[in-house]
C-alpha positions as CSV (number, residue, x, y, z in Angstrom):
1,X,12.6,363.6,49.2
2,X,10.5,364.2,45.8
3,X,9.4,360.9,44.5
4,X,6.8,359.6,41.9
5,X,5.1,362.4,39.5
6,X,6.6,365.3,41.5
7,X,10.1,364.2,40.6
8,X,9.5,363.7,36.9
9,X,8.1,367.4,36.8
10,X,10.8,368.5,38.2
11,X,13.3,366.8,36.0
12,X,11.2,368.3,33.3
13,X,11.3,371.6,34.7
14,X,14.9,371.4,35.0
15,X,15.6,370.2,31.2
16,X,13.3,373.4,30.6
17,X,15.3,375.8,32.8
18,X,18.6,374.1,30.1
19,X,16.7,374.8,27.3
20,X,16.0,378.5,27.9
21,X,19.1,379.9,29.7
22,X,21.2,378.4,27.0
23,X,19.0,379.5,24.1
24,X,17.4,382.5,25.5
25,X,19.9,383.9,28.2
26,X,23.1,382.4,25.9
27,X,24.5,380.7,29.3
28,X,27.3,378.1,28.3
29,X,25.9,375.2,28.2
30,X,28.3,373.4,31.1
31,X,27.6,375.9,33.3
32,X,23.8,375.3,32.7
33,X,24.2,371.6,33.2
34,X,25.6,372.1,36.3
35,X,23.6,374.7,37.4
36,X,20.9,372.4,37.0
37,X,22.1,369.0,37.9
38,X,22.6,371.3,41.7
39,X,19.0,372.8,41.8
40,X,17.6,369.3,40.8
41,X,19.2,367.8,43.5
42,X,18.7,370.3,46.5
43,X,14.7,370.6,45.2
44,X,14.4,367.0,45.3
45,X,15.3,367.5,49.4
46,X,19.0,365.6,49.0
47,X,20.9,367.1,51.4
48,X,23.4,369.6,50.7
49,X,26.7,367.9,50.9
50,X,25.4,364.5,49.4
51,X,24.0,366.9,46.4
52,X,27.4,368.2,45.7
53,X,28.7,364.7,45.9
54,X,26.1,363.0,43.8
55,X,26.6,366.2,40.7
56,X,30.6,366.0,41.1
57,X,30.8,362.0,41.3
58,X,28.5,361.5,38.3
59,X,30.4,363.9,36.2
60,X,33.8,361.7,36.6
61,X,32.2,358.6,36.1
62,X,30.7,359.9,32.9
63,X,33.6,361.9,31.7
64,X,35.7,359.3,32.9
65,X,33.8,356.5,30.4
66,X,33.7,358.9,27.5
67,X,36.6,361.1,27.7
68,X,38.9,359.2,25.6
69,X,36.1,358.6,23.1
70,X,35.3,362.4,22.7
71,X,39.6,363.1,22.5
72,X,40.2,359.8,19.6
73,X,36.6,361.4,17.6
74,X,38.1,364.7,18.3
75,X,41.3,363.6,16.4
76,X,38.9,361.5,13.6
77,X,37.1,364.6,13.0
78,X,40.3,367.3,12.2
79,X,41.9,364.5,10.1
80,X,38.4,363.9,8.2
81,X,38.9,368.1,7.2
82,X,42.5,368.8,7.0
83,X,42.8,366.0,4.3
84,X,39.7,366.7,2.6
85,X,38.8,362.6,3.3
86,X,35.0,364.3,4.2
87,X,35.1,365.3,0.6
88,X,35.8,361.9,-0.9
89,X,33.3,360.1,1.6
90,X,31.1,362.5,0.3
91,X,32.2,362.1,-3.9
92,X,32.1,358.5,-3.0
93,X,28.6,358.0,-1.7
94,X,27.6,360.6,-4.4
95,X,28.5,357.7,-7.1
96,X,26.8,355.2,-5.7
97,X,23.5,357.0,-4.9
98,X,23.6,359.4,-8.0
99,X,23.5,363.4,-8.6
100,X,19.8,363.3,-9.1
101,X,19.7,362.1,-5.1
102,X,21.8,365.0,-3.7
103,X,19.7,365.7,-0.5
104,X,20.0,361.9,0.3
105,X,24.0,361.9,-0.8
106,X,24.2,364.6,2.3
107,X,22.5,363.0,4.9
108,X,24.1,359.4,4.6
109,X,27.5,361.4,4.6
110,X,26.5,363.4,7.2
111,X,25.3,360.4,9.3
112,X,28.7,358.8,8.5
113,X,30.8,361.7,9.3
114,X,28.7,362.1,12.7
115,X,29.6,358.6,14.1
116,X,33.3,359.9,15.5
117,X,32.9,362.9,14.9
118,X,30.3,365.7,17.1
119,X,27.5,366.7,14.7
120,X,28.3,370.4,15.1
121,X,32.2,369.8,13.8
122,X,31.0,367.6,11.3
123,X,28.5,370.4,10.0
124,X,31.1,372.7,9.7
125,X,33.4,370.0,8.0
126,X,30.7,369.6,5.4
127,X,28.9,373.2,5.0
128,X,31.4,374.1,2.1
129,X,30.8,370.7,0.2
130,X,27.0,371.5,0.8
131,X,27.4,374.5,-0.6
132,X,29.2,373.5,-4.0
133,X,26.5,370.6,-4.0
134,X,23.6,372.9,-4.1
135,X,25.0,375.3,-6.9
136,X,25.6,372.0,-8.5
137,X,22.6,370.4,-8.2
138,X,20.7,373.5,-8.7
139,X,19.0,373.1,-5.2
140,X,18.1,375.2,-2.5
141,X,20.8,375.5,-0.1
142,X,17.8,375.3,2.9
143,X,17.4,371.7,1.3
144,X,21.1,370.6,1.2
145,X,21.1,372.2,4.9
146,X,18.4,370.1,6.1
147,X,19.4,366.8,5.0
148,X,22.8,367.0,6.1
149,X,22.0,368.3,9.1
150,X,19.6,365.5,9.9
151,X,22.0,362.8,9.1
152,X,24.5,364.2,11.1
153,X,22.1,364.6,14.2
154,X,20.7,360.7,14.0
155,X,23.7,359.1,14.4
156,X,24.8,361.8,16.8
157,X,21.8,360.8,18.7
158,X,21.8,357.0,17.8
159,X,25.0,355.4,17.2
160,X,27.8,354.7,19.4
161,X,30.9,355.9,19.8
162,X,29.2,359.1,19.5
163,X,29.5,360.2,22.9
164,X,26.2,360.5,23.7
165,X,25.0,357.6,23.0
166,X,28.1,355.6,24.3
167,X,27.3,357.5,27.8
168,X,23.5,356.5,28.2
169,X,25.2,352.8,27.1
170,X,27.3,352.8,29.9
171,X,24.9,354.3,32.6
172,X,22.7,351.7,32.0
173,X,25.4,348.9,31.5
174,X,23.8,348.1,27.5
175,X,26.1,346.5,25.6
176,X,28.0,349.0,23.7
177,X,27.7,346.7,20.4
178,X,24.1,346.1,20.5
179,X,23.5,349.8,21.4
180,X,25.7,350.6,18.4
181,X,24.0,347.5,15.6
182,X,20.3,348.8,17.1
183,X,21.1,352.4,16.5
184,X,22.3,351.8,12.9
185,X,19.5,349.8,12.1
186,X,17.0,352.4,13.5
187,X,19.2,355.5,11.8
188,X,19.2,353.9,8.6
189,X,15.8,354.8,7.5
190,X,15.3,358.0,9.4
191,X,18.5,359.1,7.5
192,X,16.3,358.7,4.3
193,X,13.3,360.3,5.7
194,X,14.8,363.0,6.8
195,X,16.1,363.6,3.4
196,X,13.2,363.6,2.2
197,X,11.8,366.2,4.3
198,X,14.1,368.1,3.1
199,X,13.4,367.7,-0.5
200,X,9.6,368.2,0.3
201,X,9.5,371.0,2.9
202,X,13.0,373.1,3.1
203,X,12.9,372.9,-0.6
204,X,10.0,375.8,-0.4
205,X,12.3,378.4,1.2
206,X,14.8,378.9,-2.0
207,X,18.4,380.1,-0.5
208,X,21.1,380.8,-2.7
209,X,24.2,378.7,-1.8
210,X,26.4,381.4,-3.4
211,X,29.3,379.1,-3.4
212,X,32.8,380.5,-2.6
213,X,34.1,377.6,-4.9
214,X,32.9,374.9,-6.8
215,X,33.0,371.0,-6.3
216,X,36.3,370.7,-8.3
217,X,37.4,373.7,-6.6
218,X,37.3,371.9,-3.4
219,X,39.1,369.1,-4.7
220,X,41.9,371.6,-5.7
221,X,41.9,373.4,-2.5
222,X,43.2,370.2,-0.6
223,X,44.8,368.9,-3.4
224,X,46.3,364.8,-4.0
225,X,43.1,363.3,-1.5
226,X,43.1,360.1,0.0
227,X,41.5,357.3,-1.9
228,X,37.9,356.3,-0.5
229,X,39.7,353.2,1.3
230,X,41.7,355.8,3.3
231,X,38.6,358.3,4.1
232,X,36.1,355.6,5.3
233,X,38.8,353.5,7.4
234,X,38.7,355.8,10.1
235,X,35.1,355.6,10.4
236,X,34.4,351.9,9.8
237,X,37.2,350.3,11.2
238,X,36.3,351.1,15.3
239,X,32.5,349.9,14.2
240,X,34.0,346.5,12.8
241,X,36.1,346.5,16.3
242,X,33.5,347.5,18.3
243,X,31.2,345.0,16.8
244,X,33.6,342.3,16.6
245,X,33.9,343.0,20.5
246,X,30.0,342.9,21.1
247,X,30.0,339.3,19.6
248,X,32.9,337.9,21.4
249,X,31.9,338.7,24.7
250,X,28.6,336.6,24.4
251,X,30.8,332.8,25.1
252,X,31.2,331.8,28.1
253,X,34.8,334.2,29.4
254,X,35.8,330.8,31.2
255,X,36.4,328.7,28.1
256,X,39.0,325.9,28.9
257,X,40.4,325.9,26.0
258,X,44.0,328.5,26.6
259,X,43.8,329.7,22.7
260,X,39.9,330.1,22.9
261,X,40.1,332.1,25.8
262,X,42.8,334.4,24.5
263,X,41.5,335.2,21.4
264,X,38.7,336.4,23.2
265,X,40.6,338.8,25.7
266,X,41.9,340.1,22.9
267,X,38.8,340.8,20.9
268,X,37.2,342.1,23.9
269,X,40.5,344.6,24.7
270,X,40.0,345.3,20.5
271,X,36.3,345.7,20.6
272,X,36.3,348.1,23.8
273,X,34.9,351.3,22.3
274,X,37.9,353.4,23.6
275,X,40.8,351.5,22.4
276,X,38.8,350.9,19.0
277,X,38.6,354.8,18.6
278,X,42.5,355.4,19.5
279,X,42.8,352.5,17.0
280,X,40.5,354.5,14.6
281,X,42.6,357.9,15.2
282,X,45.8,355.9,14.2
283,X,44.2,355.1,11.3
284,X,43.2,359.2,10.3
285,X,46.7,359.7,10.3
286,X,47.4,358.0,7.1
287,X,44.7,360.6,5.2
288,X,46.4,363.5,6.6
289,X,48.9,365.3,4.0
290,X,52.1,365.0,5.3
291,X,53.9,369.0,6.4
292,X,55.1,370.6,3.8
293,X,59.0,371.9,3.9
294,X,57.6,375.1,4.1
295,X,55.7,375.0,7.2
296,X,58.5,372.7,9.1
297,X,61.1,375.5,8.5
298,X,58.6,378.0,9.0
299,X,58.8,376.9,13.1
């Protein structure tokens, strides 16, 4: 059995092997994982059957913490496009920051939009605002690009209830809250500088955003939008839960008093990342559009 240095080059080996079948040899990246998590197993010397065990008993414990989280973001996430709510986060956050900050308006939305949501989803959620942004701003679409894309990928790699980060959480038994209150504190100013990489770097390759519509073409296209109370709900409301939940389980859970005690089942059931994500999903619906006559006849 592999111990010590060994070990660690083979776990780097095997994150290597990931890296190249999926990028160079366009294996899906599940059947990579697995792949790997087997050879890892079998070239540390576990035996066969306790390998196979060890890869297929992790996997449900992991998916079993974060399935529900990646299903409620799912839901989050199509809301946040079908009701154009991503647009008004977006609008919104432009007003406060300013047009003349447009690479930094993209990656706070992005890191916003990436909390629920996966950053890939939330990329394309966001690529035609990005677009309209750029032709507005008169920037390079490489620039836009980059800042939103590194907003989306700190939080994505940062901030529970993004499943990532909500997995390592629970793996190593952190509290979810903390995890989640340290990741925003530590995503807040590499949000910023990845902006500004953007501004100072990607701005030297100029690329046309060639914009299939404008910013008040995209309003149009979804048409009456929710108001910004609506569009951030979703997003904040399982981070107040969540947070809420962090802070309530520190008292002691045997408090004598009945109503003390209560209240803090409850705001531990409230605060537990799953339920405050379903709660979060019920939210979305109120942003959606309701289905138009048309469509409901239509099946």
């Amino acid at each position: 059995m592999l111990t010590g240095l060994p070990l660690i080059l083979l776990l780097l080996a095997a994150v290597a092997f990931i890296v190249f079948a999926t990028a160079k040899l366009n294996l899906h990246a599940f059947l990579t994982l697995l792949v790997a998590a087997y050879a890892t197993g079998l070239i540390a010397g576990l035996d066969p059957t306790n390998a196979a065990t060890l890869v297929t008993d992790g996997f449900g414990n992991v998916l079993g913490y974060i399935g529900i989280v990646i299903l409620a973001g799912t839901i989050i996430g199509k809301a946040l496009e079908r009701s154009g709510a991503a647009i008004v986060i977006a609008d919104t956050i432009l007003g406060l920051i300013g047009e003349d900050n447009t690479a930094e308006v993209m990656a706070v939305t992005g890191s916003l939009v990436s909390i629920p949501v996966f950053c890939d989803s939330g990329y394309v959620i966001l690529s035609g605002l990005g677009r309209s942004l750029a032709e507005r701003s008169k920037l390079s679409l490489a620039t836009i690009s980059v800042a939103l894309a590194s907003g989306l990928y700190v939080t994505h790699v940062f901030v529970p209830p993004t499943p990532g980060p909500i997995a390592a959480a629970g793996i190593l038994g952190a509290d979810v809250g903390l995890v989640m209150l340290a990741g925003i504190a530590v995503s807040v100013p590499i949000t910023f500088v990845g902006a500004k990489w953007a501004t100072t770097v990607a701005s030297r390759y100029h690329i046309d955003p060639d914009p299939d519509m404008t910013m008040d073409d995209v309003k149009e296209e979804y048409g009456t939008l929710p108001s910004p109370a609506r569009s951030f709900t979703p997003i904040l409301l399982p981070i107040v839960l969540i947070t809420i939940g962090s802070i309530a389980s520190y008292p002691s859970a045997d408090d004598p008093a009945f109503v003390a005690g209560a209240l803090q089942d409850w705001l531990l059931f409230f605060g537990d990342p799953a339920v405050a994500l379903i709660i979060g999903a019920f939210a979305s619906f109120a942003v959606v559009p309701e289905i138009t006559d048309e469509v409901t006849t239509s099946g």
